[in-house]
Structure formats: structure tokens, C-alpha cells
C-alpha positions as CSV (number, residue, x, y, z in Angstrom):
1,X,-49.8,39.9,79.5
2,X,-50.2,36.4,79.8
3,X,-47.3,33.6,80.1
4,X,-48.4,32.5,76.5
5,X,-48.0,35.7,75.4
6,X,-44.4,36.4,77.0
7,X,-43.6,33.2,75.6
8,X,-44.2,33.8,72.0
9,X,-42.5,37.6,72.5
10,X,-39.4,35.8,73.7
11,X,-39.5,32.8,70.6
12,X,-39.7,35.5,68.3
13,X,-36.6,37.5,70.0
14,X,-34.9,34.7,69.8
15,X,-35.4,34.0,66.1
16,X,-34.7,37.5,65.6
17,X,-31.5,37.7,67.2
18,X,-30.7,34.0,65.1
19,X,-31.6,35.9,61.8
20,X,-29.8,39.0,62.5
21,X,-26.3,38.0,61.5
22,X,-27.5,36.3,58.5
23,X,-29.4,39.6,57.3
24,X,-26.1,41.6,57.6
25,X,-24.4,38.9,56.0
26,X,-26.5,39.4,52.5
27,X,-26.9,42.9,52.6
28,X,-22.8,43.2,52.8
29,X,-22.7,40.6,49.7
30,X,-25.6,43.2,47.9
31,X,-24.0,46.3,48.9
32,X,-20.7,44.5,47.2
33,X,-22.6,43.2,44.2
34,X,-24.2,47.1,43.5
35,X,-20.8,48.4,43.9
36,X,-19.4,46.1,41.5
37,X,-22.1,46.9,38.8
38,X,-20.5,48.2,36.9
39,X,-17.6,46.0,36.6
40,X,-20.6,43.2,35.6
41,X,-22.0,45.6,32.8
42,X,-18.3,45.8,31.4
43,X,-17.7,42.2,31.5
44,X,-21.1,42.1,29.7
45,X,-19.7,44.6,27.3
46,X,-17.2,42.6,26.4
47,X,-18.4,38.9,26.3
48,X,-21.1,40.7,23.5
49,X,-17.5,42.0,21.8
50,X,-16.5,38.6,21.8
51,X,-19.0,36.4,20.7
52,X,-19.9,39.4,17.7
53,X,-15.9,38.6,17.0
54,X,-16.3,35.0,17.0
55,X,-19.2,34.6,14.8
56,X,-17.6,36.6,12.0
57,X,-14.7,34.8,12.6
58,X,-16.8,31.8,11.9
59,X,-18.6,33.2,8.7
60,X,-15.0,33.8,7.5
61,X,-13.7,30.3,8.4
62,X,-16.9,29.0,6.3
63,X,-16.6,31.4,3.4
64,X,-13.2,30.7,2.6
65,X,-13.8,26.4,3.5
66,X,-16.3,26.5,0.9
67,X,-14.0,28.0,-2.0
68,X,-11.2,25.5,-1.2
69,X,-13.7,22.6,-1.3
70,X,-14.9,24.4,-4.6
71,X,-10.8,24.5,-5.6
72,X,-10.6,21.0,-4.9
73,X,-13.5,19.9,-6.4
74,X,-12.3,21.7,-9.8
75,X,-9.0,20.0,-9.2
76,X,-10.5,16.8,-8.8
77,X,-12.5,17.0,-11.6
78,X,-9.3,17.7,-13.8
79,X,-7.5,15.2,-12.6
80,X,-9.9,12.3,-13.4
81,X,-8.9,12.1,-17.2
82,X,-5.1,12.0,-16.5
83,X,-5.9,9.1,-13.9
84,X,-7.6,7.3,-16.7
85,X,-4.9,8.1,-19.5
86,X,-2.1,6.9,-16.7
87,X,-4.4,3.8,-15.4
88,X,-4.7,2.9,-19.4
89,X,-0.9,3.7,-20.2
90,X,0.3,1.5,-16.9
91,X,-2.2,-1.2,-18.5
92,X,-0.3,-1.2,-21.9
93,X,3.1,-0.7,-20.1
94,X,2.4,-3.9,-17.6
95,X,1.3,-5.6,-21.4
96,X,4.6,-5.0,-23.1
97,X,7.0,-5.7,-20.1
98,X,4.9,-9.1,-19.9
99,X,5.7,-10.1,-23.1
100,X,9.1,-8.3,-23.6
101,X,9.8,-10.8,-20.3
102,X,8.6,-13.6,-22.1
103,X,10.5,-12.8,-25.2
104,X,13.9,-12.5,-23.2
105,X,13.0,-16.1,-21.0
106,X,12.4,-18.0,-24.4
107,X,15.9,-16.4,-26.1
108,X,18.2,-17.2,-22.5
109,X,18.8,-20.7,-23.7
110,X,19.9,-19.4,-26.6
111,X,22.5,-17.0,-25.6
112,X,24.6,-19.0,-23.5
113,X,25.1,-21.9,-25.9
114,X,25.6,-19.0,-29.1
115,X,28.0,-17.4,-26.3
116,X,30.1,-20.6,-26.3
117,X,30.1,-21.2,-29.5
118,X,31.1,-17.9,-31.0
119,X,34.1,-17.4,-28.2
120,X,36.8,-20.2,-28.5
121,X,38.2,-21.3,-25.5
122,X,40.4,-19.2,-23.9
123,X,43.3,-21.5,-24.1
124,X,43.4,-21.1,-27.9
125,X,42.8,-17.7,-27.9
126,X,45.8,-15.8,-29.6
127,X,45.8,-11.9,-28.4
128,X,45.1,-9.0,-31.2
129,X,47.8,-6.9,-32.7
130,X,46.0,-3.8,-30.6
131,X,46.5,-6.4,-27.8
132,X,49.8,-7.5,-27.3
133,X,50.5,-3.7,-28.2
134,X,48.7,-2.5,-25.1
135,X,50.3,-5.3,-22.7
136,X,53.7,-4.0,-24.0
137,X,52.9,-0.9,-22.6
138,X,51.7,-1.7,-19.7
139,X,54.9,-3.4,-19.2
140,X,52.5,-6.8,-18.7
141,X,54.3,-10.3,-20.3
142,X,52.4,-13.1,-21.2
């Protein structure tokens, strides 16, 4: 054997004896991922469970959204005509009170000067039989 020949021999030792710790590094982490096969096919098991649970879940959630939007809609749609009676009722109401107020503003001059005139002073005022009765009673003299 040459020196060349030696030389390559003892490279490939070498790169043998680098890769040798690294091959029973992965065939530890495969013998560890066959034994835990099965764990992988239950976990598998069960994610199907899961997402079979959640998409009838979610069939449910939709059915039952779209009959309350249906409810609501039928609600809705009952509820326009009694928004149009109260929006025309509020109208008329608003209509009345306007003028009921400018009824009452045009009669206040009125009332105070009728007020004074129909209630004499209260100087002259001489009390009522039912009057002086009642402040005898009370035990209240003028």
C-alpha cells in the first residue's frame, strides 16, 4: 500500500469515528420515536375526535344563528307598523302641546290681572262664617 492510500484509509477513520456519535445519537431518538408510536396514533385518535366535535359544534352554532336572525327578522318586521303609528302619534302629540303652549302663553296676561281683580285686597278681606269658626278652634285670634 502506498502513502496515498494509507492516507485516505486514515481520512476516512477519522470521519468515521466523527460520525459515530452522531449515528447513535438518531438511532436513540428513532428507537424512542417507535416506541412511542403508539402514544402518536392515540394523540392522532383524538385530535380526529376533536375536530369531528368541533365542526358539529359549529353546524349547531350556525343552525340555531340562522333561526334567531329568522326570529329577529319576523320581529323586525312587526315592529315597523307600530314605529310608524308611534312616529305619527308623537307628530300629532308634539302638534297639540305646540299649540296648547301657545294657548296658555297668550291667556297668562290674562290671569294675573283677572286674579287681582276678582280677590280684593287682603286688608279688606272680612273672614267667612266657616272661617272665623275654624280659628276659634284652633284657639287662633285675629
Amino acid at each position: 500500500m502506498t502513502a496515498l492510500e494509507w492516507g485516505v484509509q486514515a481520512l476516512l477513520l477519522g470521519l468515521l469515528g466523527v460520525a459515530l456519535p452522531f449515528l447513535l445519537r438518531l438511532e436513540r431518538q428513532l428507537r424512542a420515536i417507535r416506541a412511542e408510536r403508539g402514544a402518536m396514533a392515540d394523540g392522532e385518535a383524538g385530535l380526529r375526535q376533536a375536530s369531528e366535535a368541533a365542526e358539529s359544534a359549529a353546524l349547531r352554532l350556525r343552525a340555531v344563528a340562522d333561526g334567531a336572525g329568522r326570529g329577529l327578522a319576523e320581529r323586525v318586521a312587526k315592529a315597523e307598523p307600530l314605529r310608524d303609528d308611534l312616529r305619527f302619534l308623537t307628530e300629532r302629540a308634539e302638534a297639540l302641546a305646540d299649540r296648547l303652549d301657545g294657548l296658555v302663553r297668550a291667556a297668562r296676561p290674562l290671569a294675573p290681572a283677572r286674579a287681582v281683580a276678582a280677590e280684593p285686597p287682603q286688608a279688606e278681606r272680612v273672614p267667612s262664617q266657616a272661617e272665623r269658626d275654624l280659628m276659634r278652634a284652633l284657639g287662633i285670634t285675629r
